[in-house]
C-alpha positions in Angstrom: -1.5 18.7 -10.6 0.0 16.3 -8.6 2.4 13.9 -10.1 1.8 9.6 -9.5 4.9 9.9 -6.3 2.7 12.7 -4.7 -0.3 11.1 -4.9 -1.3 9.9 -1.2 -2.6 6.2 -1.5 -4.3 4.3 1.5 -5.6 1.0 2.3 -8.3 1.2 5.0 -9.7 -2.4 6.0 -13.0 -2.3 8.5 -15.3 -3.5 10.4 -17.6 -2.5 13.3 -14.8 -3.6 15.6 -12.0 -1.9 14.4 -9.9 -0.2 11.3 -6.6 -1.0 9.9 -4.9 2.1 7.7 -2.3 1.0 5.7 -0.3 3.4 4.4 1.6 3.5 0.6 5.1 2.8 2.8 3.2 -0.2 4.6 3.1 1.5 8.3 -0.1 0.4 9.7 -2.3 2.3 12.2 -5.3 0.3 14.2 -8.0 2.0 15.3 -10.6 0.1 17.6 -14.3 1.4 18.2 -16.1 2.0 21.1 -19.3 0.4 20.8 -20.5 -1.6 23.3 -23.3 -3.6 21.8 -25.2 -5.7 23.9 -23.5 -4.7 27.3 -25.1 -5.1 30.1 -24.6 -2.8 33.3 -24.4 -4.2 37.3 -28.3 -4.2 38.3 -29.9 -3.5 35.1 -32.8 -5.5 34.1 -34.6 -6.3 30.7 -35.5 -3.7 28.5 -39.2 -3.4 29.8 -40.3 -1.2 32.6 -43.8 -1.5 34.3 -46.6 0.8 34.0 -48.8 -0.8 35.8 -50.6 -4.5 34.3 -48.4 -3.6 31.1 -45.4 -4.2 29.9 -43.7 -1.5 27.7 -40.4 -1.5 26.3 -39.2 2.2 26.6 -35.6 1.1 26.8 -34.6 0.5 23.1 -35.0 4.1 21.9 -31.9 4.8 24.5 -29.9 2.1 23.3 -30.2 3.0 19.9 -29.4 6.3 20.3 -26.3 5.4 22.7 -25.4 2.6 19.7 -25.5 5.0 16.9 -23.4 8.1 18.7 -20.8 5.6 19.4 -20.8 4.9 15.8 -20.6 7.8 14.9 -18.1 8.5 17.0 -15.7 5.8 15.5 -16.4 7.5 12.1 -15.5 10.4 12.9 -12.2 9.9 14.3 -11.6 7.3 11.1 -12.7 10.4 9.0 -10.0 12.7 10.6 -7.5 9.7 9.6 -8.1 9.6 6.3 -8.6 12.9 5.5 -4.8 14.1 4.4 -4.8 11.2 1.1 -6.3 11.2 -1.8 -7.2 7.8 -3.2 -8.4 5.8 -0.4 -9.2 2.2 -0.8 -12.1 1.3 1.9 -12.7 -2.5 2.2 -14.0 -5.2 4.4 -15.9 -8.7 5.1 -19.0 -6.6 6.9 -21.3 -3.4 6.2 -19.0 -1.3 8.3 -17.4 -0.1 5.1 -20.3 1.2 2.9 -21.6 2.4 6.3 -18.6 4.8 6.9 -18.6 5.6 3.4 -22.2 6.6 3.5 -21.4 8.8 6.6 -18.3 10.6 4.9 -20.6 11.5 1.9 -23.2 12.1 3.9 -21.6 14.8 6.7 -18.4 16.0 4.9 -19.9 16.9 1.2 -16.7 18.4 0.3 -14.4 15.4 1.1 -11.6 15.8 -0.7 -10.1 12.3 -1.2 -11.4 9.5 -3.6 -13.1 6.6 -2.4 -13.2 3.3 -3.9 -15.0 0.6 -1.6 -14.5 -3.4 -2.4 -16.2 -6.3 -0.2 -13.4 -9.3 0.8 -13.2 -11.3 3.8 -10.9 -11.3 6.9 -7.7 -10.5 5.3 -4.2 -11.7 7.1 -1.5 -9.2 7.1 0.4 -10.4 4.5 -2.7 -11.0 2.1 -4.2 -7.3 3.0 -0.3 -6.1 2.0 -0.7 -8.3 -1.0 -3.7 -6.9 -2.0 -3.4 -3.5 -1.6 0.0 -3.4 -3.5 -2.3 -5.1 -6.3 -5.1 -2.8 -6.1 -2.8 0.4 -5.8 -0.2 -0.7 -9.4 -3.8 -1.4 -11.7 
């Protein structure tokens, strides 16, 4: 059993954008995703296509698809962050948070930290130090 100094602790603020892990010792990591919602490519058109007098969209299934793998994507390499502590703290102002928590439960049964996930809004650094240190003593 691991005593209160071995326990690893870790603040992990997100959103669809990006992740900041903040660590018990108060180094910070930043990890951005790579979604590219709503980017457009040189030459491409609407999401229709022609077939003859109608107009079908065929296009959204693609994007979707491209949309969710590069979400995926960013949880996964969040997930290989995280994975070495034990209490994790998962917070944020969007659904990006319960989002990666449903993946984690979801594709790694056997995770071996302990999430807690809280809602607050944009946090400045000094306020997401503040409440981390807060959350982490209680």
């Amino acid at each position: 059993m691991k005593t209160k100094e071995q326990i690893k602790q870790l603040g992990h603020w997100m959103d669809h954008a990006s992740a900041k892990l903040v660590q018990q010792d108060g180094k910070a990591v930043e990890i951005f995703s790579n979604l590219s919602k709503h980017q457009k490519f040189p030459g491409e058109s609407g999401d229709g296509i022609k077939l003859g007098n109608y107009h079908s969209t065929n296009n959204e299934v693609h994007k979707l698809n491209k949309e969710t793998n590069e979400l995926h994507s960013y949880f996964n390499d969040l997930y290989k962050a995280i994975t070495p502590y034990d209490e994790i703290l998962i917070f944020g102002p969007s659904t990006a948070h319960n989002e990666f928590a449903n993946y984690v439960i979801e594709k790694h049964k056997h995770f071996p930290g302990k999430i807690t996930l809280a809602k607050t809004d944009y946090l400045t650094e000094n306020q997401l130090t503040a409440y981390l240190k807060d959350f982490f003593i209680n």
